[in-house]
VEXLODREN-235405 format. One line per field, with one value per residue (C-alpha): residue number from 1; x, y, z. Coordinates in pm, whole numbers, plus 50000, padded with zeros to 5 digits. Each point is the difference from the previous one (the first is absolute). Example, Ala and Ser with C-alpha at 12.3 -4.5 7.8 and 13.67 -1.06 7.14 Angstrom:
residues 2
n 1, 2 .
X 51230, 50137 .
Y 49550, 50344 .
Z 50780, 49934 .
END
This chain:
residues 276
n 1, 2, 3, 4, 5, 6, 7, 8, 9, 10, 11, 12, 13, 14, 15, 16, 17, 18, 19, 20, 21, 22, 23, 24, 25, 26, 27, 28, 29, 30, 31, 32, 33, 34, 35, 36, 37, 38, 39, 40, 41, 42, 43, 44, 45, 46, 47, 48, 49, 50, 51, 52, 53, 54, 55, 56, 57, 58, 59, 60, 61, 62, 63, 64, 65, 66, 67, 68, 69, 70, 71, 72, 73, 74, 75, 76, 77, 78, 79, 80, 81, 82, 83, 84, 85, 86, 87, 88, 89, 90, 91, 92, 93, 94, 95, 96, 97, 98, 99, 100, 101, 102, 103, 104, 105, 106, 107, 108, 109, 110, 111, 112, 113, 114, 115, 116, 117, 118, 119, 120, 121, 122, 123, 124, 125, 126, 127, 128, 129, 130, 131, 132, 133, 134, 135, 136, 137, 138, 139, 140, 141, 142, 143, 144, 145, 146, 147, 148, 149, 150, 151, 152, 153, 154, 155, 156, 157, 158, 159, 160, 161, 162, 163, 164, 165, 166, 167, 168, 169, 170, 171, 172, 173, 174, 175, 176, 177, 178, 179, 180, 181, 182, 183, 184, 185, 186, 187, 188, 189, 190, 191, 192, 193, 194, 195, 196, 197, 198, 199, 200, 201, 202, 203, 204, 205, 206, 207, 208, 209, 210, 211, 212, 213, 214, 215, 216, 217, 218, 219, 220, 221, 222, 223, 224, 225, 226, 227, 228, 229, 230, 231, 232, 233, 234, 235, 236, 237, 238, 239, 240, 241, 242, 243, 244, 245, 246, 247, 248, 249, 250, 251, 252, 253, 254, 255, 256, 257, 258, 259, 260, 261, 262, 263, 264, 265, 266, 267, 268, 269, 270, 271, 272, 273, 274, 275, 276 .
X 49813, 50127, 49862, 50183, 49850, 50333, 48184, 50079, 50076, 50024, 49739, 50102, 50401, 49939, 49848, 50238, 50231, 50376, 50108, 50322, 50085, 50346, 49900, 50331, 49941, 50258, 49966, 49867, 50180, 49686, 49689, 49841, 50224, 49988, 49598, 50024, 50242, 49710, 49722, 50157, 50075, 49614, 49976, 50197, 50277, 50273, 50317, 50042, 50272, 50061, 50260, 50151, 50351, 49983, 50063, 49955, 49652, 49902, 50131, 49754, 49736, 50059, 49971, 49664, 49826, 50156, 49848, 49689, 49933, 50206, 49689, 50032, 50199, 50152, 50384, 50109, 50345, 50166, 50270, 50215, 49994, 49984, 49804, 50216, 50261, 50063, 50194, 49804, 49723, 50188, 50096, 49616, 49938, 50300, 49870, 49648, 50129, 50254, 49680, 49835, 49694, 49842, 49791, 49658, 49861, 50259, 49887, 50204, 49956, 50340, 50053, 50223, 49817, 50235, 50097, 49708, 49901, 49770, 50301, 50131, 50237, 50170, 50021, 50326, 50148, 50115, 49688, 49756, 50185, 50026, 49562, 50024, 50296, 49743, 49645, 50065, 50351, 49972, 49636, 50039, 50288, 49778, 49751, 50186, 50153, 49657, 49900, 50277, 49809, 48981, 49855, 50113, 50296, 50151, 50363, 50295, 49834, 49663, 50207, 50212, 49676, 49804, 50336, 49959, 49661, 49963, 50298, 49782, 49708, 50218, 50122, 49600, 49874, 50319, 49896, 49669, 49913, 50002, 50362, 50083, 49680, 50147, 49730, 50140, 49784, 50038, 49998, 49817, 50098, 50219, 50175, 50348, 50385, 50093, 49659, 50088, 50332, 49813, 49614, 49818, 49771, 49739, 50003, 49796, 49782, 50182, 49940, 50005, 50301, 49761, 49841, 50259, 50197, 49642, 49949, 50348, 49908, 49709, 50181, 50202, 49686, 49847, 49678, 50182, 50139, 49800, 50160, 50317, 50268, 49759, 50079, 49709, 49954, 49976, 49708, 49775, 49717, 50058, 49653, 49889, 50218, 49891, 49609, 50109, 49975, 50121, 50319, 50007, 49923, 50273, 50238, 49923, 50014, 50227, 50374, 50144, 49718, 50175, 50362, 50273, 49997, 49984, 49658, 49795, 50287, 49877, 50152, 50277, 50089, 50316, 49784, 49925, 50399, 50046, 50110, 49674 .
Y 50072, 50106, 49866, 50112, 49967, 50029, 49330, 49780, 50033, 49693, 50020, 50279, 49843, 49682, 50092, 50241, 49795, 50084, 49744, 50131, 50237, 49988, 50086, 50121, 49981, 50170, 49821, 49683, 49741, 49998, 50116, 50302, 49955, 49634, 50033, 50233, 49782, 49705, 50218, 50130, 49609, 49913, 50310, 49807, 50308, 49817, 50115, 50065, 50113, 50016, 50202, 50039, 49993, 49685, 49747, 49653, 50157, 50117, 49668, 49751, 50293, 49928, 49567, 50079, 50195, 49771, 49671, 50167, 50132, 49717, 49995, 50336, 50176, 50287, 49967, 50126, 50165, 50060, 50270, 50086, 50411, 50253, 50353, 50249, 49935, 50153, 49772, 49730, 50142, 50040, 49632, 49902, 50208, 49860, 49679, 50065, 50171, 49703, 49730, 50267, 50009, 50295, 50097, 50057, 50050, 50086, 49949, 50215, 49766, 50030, 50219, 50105, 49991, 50154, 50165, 49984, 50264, 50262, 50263, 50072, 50244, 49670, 49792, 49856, 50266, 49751, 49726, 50321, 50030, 49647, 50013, 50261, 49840, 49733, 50130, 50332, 49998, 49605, 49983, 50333, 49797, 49735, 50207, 50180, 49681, 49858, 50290, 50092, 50182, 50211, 50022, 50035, 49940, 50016, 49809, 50038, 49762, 50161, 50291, 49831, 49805, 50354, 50159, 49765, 49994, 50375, 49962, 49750, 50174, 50259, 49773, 49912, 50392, 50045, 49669, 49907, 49643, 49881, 50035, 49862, 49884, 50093, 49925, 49942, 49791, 49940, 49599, 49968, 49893, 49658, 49770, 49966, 49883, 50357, 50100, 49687, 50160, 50309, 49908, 49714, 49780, 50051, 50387, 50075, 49828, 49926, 50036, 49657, 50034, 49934, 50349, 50223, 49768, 49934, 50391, 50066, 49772, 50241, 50289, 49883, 49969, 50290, 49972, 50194, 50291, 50243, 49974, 50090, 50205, 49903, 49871, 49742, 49711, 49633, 49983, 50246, 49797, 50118, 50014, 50174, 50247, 50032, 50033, 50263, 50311, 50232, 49794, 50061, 50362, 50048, 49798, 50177, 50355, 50012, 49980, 49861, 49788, 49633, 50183, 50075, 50351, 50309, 50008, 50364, 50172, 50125, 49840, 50247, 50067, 50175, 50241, 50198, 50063, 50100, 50345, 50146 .
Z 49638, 49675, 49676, 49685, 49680, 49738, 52681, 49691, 49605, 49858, 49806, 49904, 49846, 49895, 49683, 49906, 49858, 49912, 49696, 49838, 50239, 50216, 50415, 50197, 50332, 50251, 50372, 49811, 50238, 50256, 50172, 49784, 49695, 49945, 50062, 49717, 49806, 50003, 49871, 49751, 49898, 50032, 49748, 49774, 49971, 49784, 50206, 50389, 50145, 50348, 50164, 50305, 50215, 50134, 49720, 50176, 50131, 49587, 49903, 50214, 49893, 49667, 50044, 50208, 49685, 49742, 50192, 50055, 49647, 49834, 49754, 49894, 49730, 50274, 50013, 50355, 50004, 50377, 49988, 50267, 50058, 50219, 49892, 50231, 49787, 49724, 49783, 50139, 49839, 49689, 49971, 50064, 49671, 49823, 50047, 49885, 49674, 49945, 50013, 49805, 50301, 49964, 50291, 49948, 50397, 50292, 50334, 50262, 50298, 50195, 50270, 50269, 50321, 50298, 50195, 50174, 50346, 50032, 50090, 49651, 50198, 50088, 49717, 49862, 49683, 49768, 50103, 49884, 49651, 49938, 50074, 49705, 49790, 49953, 49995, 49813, 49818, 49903, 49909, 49774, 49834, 49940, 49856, 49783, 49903, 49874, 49808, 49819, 49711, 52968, 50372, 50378, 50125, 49711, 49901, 49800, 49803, 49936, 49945, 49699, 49861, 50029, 49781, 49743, 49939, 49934, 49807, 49760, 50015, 49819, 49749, 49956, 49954, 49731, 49804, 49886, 50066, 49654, 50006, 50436, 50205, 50344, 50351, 50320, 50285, 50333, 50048, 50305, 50326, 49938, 50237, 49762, 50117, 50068, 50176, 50243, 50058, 50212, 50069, 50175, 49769, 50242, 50006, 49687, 49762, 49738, 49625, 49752, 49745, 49762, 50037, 49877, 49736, 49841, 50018, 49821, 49685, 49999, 49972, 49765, 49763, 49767, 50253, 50263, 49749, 50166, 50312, 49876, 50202, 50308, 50335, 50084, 50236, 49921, 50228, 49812, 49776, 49697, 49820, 50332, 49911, 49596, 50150, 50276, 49775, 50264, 50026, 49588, 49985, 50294, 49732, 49694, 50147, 50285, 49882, 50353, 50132, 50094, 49915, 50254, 50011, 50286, 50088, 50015, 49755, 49663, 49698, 49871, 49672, 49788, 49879, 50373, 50002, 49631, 49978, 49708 .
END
């Protein structure tokens, strides 16, 4: 979740409410991303756009929110792209700057989810890039476009998430959050179109869509500045978390707590290999 200033949340989102600001939403079409596409419409944000490959899929997304906010002021705009591409990317942009949309919150929903196996020794070569063509290389692009100015058995796809979100979490420790407000959550555990490609509905307990695309309005707010360049879950209760003053002196004075990082290895630094 990237907000650029130049078991439940809801109450947490619904009063933090985005009038005048433009939401881009990458993987907008359905499941997680169009959940996040309505509630940032019930926080009144002024523009969403949703984005995604499939265009007749964005499209019928784009006539559900307009029916069901027809009341509201939010224009939804549905545009056709695909983020491992480069000059896809660069016609998304091209488009924003020739509305003149400037994007105040981008939401980095899409992802590539296979090859899936728990033999990485096995896994197809070009599948593998295309996992990190699209969830490091075309979310960085993304990023830098806006600002302008993990567990067992892991996959390819962990792996290329995992890439990516130290790779933010770098962005976040070079730029304060007045200038990017960068957090990345876990969702949850949610029964979408490409989950019901590989799991049975029945196997888990799944998570509401309302849980994390109420929790990325949130993030998008000043409230959650302090958990910037953070990886948190959607299912934490947020003012337990303010009252749990462990949890805040673990925040304030530990540099990789809730970051991707090599765990037990001292923090380096240029000045152990400078030559004085």
């Amino acid at each position: 979740m990237l907000h650029s200033h130049n078991n439940n949340v809801p109450r947490h989102s619904q009063c933090h409410h985005q009038a005048g600001r433009a939401i881009l939403i990458t993987g907008g079409g359905g499941g997680i991303g169009f959940a996040i596409a309505r509630s940032f419409a019930k926080a009144a944000a002024s523009k969403i756009i949703i984005v995604g490959r499939r265009s007749a899929v964005l499209e019928a997304a784009a006539v559900k929110l307009r029916e069901e906010f027809k009341d509201s002021t939010t224009e939804f705009i549905a545009h056709q792209g695909d983020i491992g591409d480069d000059a896809s990317i660069s016609s998304l942009w091209d488009f924003l700057n020739s509305r003149n949309i400037f994007v105040r919150v981008l939401v980095l929903n899409a992802a590539h989810f296979t090859p899936w196996g728990p033999d990485t020794l096995k896994m197809d070569k070009r599948e593998l890039m295309e996992g990190f063509d699209i969830n490091v290389g075309g979310n960085f692009l993304m990023t830098v476009n806006i600002q302008m100015i993990p567990a067992p058995n892991q996959t390819p796809y962990s792996t290329t998430k995992s890439a990516f979100t130290a790779l933010i979490g770098r962005i976040a420790d070079e730029h304060p959050v007045e200038d990017i407000q960068i957090i990345s959550y876990h969702p949850g555990a949610l029964y979408s179109e490409g989950a019901a490609k590989y799991v049975d509905k029945n196997l888990l307990k799944w998570d509401e869509m309302a849980l994390p695309a109420d929790y990325a309005v949130w993030a998008a707010s000043p409230e959650a500045s302090w958990l910037h360049g953070r990886f948190v879950w959607a299912h934490w209760d947020v003012d337990e978390l303010k009252a749990d003053k462990d949890f805040l002196k673990r925040l304030q004075e530990e540099k990789g707590f809730l970051r991707v990082a090599v765990q037990g290895l001292k923090e380096l630094s240029l000045e152990a290999f400078l030559n004085k």
